[in-house]
N, C-alpha and C positions, 0 to 999 in steps of 0.2 A: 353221335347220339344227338348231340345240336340240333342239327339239321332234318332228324325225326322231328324232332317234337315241332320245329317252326313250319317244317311244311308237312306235318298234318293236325298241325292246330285248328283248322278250320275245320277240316272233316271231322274230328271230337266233336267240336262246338256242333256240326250238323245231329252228328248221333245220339247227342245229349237233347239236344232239341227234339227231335223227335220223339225219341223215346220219351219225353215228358206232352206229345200229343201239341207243337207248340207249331204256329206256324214261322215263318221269316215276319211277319208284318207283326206278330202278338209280338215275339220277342224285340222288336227293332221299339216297340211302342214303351215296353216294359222297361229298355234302357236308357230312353230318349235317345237311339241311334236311327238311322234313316236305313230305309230297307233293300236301298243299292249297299249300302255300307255292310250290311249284314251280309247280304249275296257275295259281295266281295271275299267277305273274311272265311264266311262258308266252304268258297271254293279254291281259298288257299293264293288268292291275288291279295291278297292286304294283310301287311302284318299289322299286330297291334298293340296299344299298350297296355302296359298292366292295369292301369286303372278300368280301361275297357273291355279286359279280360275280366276283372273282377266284378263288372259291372253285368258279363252275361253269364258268365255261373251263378251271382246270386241271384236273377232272375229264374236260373235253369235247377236253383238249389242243393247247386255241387260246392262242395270248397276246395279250396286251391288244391291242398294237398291232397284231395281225391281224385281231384282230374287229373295231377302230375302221375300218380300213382303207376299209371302204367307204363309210363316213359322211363321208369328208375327201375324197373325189377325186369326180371330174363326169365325166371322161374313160376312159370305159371299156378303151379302149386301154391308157391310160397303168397303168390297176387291176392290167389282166393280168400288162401289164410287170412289176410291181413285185410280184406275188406268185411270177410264175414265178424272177424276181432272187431274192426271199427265200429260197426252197426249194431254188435250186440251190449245191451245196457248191463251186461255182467263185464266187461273190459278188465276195466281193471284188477278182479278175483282170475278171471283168465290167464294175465300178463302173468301175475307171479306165479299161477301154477306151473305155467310153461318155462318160464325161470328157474323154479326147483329144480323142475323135470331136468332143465339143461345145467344145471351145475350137478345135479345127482348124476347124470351120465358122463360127467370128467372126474370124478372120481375112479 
């Protein structure tokens, strides 16, 4: 599982980019990174550090633990769950109903 996430760390980084409409040059400008460096890390030849990892998701407006998100879970179901949980402003009235729900069913 390692070795997923380091060598498609860069493709993420590309897909997030995009899908936020961004090009290599906005984003390389936005982190004070150079836009070979960017290219690099894109295409999975540069690893990087955490601080420079932190540096293009707040640029890209993901946090850590959203972007790891799919590298920890198997069950695409449960993925969904647990992004559409993240983003909805009722979270926490959610968390515990689903909590009832799952202690009422060990019973």
């Amino acid at each position: 599982m390692e070795q997923d996430i380091l060598s498609n760390l860069g493709s993420e980084v590309r897909k997030l980019r995009v899908a936020k409409k961004m090009t290599q040059q906005e984003l390389a400008e936005v982190c004070n990174l150079s836009l070979p460096f960017i290219n690099l890390i894109e295409n999975n030849k540069r690893s990087v550090s955490l601080e420079t990892l932190v540096k293009l998701l707040s640029a890209l407006e993901v946090s850590l633990s959203d972007f790891f998100l799919p590298f920890s879970q198997t069950d695409e179901s449960l993925t969904v769950l647990l992004h559409l949980l993240l983003k909805s402003p009722k979270k926490a009235q959610y968390i515990e109903l689903f909590t009832q729900i799952l202690k009422l069913s060990e019973l």
